[in-house]
HTML snippet that shows the backbone in 3Dmol.js (N, CA, C, O; Angstrom):
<script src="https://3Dmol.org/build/3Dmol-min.js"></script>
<div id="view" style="width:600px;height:400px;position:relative"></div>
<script>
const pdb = `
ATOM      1  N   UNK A   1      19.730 -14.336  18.645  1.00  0.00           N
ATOM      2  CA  UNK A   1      18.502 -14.213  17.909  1.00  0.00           C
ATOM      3  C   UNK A   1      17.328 -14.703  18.732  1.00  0.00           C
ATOM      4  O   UNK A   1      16.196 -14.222  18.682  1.00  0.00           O
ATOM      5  N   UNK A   2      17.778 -15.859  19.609  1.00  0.00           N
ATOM      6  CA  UNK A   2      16.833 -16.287  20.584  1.00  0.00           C
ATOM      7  C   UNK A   2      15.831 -14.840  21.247  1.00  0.00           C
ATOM      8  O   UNK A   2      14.652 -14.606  20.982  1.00  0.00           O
ATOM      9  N   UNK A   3      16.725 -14.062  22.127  1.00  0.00           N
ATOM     10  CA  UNK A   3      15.761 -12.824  22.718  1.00  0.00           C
ATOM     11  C   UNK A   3      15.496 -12.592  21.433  1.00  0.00           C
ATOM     12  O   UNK A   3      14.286 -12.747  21.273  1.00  0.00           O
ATOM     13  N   UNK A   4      16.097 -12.255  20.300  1.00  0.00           N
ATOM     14  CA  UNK A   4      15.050 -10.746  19.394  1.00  0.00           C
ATOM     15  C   UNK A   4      13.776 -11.647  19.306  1.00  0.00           C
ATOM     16  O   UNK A   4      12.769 -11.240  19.886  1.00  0.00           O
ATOM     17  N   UNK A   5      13.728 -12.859  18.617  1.00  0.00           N
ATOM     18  CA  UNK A   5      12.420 -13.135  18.365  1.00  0.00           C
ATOM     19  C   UNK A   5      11.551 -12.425  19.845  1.00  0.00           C
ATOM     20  O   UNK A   5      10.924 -11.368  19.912  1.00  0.00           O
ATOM     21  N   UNK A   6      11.803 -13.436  20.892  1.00  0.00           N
ATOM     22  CA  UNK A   6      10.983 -12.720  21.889  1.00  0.00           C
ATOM     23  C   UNK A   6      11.058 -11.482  22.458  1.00  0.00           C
ATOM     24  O   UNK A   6      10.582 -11.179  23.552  1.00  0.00           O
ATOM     25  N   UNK A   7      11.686 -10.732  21.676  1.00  0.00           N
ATOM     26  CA  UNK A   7      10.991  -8.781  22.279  1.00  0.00           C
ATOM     27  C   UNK A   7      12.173  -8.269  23.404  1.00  0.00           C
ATOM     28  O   UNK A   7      12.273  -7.124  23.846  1.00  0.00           O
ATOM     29  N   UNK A   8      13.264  -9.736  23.829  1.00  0.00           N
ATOM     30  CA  UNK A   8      13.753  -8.760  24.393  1.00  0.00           C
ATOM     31  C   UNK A   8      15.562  -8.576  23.886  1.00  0.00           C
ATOM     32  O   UNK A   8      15.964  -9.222  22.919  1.00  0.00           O
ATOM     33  N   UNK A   9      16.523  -7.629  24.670  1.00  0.00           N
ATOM     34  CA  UNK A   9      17.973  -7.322  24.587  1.00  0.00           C
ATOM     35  C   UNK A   9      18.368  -7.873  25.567  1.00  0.00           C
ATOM     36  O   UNK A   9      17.540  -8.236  26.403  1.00  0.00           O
ATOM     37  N   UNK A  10      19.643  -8.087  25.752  1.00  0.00           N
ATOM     38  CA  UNK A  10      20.890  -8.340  27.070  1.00  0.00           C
ATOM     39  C   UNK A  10      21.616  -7.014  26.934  1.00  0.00           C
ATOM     40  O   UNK A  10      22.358  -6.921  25.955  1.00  0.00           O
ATOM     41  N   UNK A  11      21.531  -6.009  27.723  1.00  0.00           N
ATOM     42  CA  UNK A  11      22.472  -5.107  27.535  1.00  0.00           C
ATOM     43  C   UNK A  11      23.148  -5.537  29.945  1.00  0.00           C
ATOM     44  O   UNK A  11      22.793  -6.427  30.717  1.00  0.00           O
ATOM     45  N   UNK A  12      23.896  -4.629  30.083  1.00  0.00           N
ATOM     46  CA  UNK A  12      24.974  -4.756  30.964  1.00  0.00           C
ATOM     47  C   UNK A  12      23.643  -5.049  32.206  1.00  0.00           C
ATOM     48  O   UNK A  12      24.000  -5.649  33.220  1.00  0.00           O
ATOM     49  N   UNK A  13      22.794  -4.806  32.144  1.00  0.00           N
ATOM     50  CA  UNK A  13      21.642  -5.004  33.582  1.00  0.00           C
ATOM     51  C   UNK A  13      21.033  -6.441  33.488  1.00  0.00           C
ATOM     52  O   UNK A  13      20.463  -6.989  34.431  1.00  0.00           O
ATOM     53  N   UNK A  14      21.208  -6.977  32.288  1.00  0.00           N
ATOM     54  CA  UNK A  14      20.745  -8.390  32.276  1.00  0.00           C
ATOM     55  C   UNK A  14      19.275  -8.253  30.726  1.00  0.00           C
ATOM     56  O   UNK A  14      19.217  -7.315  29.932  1.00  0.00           O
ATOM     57  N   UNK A  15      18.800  -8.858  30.737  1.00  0.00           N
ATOM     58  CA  UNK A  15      17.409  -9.392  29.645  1.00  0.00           C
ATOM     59  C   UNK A  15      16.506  -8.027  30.105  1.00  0.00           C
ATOM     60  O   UNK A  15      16.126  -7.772  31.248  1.00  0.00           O
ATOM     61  N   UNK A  16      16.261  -7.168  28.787  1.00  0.00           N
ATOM     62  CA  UNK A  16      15.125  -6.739  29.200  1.00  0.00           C
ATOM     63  C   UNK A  16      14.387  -6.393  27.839  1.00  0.00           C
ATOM     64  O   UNK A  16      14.922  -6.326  26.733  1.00  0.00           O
ATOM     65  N   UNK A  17      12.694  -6.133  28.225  1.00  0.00           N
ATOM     66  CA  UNK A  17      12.202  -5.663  27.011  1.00  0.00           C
ATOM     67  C   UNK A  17      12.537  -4.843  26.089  1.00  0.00           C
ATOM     68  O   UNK A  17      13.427  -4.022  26.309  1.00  0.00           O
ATOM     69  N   UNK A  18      12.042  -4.889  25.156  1.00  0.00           N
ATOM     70  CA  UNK A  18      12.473  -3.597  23.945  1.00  0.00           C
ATOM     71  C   UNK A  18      11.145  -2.941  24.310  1.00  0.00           C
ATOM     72  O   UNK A  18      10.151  -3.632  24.534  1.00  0.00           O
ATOM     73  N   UNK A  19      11.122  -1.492  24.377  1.00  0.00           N
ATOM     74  CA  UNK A  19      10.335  -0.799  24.362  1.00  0.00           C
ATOM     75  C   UNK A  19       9.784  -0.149  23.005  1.00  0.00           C
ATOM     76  O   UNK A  19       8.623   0.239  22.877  1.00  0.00           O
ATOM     77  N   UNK A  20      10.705  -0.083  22.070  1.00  0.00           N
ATOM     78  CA  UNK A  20      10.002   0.641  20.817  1.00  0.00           C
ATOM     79  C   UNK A  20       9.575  -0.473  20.023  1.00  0.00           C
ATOM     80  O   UNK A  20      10.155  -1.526  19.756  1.00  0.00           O
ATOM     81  N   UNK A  21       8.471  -0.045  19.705  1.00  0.00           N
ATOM     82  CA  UNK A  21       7.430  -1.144  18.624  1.00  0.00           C
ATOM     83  C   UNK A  21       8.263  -1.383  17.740  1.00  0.00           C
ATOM     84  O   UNK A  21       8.470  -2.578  17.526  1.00  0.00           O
ATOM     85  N   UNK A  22       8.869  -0.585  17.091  1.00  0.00           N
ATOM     86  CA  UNK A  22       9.409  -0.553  15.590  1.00  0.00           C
ATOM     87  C   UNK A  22      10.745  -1.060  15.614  1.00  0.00           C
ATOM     88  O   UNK A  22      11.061  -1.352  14.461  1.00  0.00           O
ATOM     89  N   UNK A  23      11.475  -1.244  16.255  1.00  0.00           N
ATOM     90  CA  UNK A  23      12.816  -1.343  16.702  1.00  0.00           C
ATOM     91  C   UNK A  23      12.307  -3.361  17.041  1.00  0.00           C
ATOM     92  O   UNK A  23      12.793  -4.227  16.313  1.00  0.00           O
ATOM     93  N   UNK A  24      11.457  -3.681  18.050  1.00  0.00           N
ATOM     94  CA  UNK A  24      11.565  -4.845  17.893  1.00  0.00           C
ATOM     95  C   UNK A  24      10.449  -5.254  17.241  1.00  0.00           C
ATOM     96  O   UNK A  24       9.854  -6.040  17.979  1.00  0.00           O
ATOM     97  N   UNK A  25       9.782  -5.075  16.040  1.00  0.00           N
ATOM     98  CA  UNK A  25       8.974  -5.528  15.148  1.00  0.00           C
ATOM     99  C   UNK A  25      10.092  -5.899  14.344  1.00  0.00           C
ATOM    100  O   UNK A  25      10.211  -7.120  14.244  1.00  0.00           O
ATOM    101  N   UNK A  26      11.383  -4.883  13.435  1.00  0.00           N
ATOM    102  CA  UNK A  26      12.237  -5.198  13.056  1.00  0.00           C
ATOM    103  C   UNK A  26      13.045  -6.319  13.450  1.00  0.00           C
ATOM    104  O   UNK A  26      13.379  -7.144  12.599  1.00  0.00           O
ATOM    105  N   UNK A  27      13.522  -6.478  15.088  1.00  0.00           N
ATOM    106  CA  UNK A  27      14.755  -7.368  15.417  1.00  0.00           C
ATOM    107  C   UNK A  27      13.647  -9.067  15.252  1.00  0.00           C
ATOM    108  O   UNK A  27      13.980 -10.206  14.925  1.00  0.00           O
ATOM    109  N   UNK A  28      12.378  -8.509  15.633  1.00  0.00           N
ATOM    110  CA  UNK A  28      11.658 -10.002  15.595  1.00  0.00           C
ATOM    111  C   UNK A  28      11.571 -11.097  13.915  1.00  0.00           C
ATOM    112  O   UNK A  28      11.513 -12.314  13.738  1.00  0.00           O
ATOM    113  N   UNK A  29      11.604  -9.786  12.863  1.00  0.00           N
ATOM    114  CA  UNK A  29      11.464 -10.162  11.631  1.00  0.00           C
ATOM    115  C   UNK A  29      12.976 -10.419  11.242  1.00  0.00           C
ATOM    116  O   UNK A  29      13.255 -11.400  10.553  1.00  0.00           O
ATOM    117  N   UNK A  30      13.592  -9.866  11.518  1.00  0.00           N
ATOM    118  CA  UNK A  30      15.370 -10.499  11.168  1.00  0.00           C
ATOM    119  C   UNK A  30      15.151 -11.919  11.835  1.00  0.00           C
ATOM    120  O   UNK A  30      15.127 -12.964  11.185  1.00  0.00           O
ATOM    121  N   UNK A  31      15.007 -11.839  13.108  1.00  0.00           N
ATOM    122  CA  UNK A  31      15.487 -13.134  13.541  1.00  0.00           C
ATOM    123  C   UNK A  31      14.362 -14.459  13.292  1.00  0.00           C
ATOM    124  O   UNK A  31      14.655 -15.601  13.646  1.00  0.00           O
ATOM    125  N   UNK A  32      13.308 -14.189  12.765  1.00  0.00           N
ATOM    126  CA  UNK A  32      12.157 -15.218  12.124  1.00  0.00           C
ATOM    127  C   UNK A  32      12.855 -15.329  10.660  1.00  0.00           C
ATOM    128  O   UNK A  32      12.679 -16.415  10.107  1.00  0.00           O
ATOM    129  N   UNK A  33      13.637 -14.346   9.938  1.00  0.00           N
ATOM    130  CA  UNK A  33      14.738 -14.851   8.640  1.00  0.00           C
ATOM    131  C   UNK A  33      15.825 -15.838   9.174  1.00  0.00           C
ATOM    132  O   UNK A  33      15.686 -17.007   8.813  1.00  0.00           O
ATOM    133  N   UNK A  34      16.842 -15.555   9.945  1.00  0.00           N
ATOM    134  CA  UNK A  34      17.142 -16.278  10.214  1.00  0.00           C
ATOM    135  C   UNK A  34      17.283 -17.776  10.498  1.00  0.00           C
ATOM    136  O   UNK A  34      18.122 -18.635  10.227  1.00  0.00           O
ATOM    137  N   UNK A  35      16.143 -17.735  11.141  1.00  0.00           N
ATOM    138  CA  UNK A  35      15.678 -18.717  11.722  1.00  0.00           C
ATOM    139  C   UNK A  35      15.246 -19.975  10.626  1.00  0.00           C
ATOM    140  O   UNK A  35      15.692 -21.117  10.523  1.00  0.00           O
ATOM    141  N   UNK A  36      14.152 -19.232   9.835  1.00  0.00           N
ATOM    142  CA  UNK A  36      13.873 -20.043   8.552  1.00  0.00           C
ATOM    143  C   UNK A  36      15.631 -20.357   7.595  1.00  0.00           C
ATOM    144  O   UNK A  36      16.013 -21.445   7.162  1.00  0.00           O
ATOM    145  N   UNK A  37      16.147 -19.434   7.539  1.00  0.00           N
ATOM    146  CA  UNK A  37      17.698 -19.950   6.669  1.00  0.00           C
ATOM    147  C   UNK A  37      18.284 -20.850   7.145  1.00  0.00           C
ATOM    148  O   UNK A  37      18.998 -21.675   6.576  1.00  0.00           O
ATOM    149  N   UNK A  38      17.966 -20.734   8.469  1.00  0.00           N
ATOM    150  CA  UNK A  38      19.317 -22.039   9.401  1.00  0.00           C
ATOM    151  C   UNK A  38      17.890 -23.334   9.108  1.00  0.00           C
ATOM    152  O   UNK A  38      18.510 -24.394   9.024  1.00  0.00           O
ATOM    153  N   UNK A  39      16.597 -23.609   8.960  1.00  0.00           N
ATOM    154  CA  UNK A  39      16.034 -24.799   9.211  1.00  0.00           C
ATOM    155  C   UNK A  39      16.626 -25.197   7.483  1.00  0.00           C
ATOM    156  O   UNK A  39      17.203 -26.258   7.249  1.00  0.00           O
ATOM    157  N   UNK A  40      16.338 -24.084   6.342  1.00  0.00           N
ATOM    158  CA  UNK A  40      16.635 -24.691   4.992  1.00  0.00           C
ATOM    159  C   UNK A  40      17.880 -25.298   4.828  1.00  0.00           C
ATOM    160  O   UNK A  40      18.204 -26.320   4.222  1.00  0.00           O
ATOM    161  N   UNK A  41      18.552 -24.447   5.510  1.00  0.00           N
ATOM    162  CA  UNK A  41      20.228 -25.116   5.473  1.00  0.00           C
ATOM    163  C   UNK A  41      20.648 -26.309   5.978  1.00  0.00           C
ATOM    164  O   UNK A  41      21.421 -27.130   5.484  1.00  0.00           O
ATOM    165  N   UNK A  42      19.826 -26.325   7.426  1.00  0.00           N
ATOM    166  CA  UNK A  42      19.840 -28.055   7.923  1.00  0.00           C
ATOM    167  C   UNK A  42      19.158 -29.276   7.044  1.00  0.00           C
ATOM    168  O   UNK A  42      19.367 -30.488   6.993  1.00  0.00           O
ATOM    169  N   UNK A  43      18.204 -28.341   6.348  1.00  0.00           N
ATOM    170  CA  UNK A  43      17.272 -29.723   5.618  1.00  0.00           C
ATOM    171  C   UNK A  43      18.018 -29.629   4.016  1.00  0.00           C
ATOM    172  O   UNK A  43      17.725 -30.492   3.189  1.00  0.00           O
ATOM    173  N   UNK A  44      18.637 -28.924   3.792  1.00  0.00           N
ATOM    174  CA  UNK A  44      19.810 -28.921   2.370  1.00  0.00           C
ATOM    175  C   UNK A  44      20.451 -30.049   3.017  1.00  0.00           C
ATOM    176  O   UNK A  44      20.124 -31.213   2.786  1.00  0.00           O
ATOM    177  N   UNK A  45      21.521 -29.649   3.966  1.00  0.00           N
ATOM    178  CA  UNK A  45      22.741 -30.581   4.448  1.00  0.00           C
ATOM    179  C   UNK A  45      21.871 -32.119   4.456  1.00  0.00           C
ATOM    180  O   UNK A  45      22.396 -32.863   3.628  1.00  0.00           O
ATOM    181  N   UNK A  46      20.757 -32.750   5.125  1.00  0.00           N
ATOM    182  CA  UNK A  46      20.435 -33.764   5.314  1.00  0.00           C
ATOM    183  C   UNK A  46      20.367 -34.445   4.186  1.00  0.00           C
ATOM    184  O   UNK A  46      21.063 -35.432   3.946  1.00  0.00           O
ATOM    185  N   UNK A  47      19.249 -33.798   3.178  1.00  0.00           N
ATOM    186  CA  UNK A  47      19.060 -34.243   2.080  1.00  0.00           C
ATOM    187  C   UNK A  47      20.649 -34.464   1.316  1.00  0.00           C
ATOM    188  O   UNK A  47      20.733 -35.639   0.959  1.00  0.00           O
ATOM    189  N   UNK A  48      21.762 -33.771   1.011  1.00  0.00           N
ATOM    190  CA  UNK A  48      22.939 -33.981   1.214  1.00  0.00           C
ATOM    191  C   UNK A  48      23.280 -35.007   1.168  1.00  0.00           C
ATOM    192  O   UNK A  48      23.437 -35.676   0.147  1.00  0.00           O
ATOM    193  N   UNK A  49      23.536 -35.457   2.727  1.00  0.00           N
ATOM    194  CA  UNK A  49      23.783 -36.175   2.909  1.00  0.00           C
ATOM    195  C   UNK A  49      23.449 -37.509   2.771  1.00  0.00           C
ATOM    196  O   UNK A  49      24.337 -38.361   2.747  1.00  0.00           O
ATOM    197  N   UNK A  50      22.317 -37.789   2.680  1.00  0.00           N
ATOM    198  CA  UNK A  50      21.124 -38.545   2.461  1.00  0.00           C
ATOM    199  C   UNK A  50      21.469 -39.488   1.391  1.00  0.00           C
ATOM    200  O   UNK A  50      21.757 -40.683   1.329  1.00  0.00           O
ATOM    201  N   UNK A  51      21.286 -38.148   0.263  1.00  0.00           N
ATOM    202  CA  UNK A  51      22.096 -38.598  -1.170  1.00  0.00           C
ATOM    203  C   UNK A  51      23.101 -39.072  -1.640  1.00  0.00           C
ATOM    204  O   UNK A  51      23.148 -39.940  -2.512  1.00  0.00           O
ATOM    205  N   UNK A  52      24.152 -38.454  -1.013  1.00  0.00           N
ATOM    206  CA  UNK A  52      25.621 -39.287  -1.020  1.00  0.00           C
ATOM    207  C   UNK A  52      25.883 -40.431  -0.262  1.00  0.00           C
ATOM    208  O   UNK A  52      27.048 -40.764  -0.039  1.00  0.00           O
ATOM    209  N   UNK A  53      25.004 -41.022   0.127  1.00  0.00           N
ATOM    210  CA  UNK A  53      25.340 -41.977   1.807  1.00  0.00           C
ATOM    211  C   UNK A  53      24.491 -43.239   0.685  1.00  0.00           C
ATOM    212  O   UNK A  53      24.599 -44.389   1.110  1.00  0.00           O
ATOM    213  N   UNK A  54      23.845 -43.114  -0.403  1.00  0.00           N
ATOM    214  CA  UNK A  54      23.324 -44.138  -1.371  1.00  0.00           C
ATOM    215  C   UNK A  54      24.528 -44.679  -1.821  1.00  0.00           C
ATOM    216  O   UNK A  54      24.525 -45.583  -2.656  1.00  0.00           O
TER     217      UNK A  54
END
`;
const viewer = $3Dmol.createViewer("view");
viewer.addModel(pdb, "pdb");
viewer.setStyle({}, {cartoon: {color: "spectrum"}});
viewer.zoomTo();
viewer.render();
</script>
């Protein structure tokens, strides 16, 4: 998810840009979801934990 945010792929030649707008406007907005689910999920687990550790 790291490259999609930044625009690019790993295919067999190594890191390169995405050329179609639409293709990585999409992979950039998946992986900015992502991204936000994994910070809520870490700050669920803390709070979690937080709570039970009283």
């Amino acid at each position: 998810m790291l490259l999609a945010a930044r625009g690019l792929r790993n295919l067999d030649a190594g890191d390169e840009a995405i050329e179609d707008s639409a293709t990585r406007a999409l992979l950039r907005r998946v992986a900015k979801e992502i991204h936000v689910r994994a910070l809520l999920l870490a700050l669920a687990l803390i709070l979690l934990v937080v709570l039970v550790g009283r």
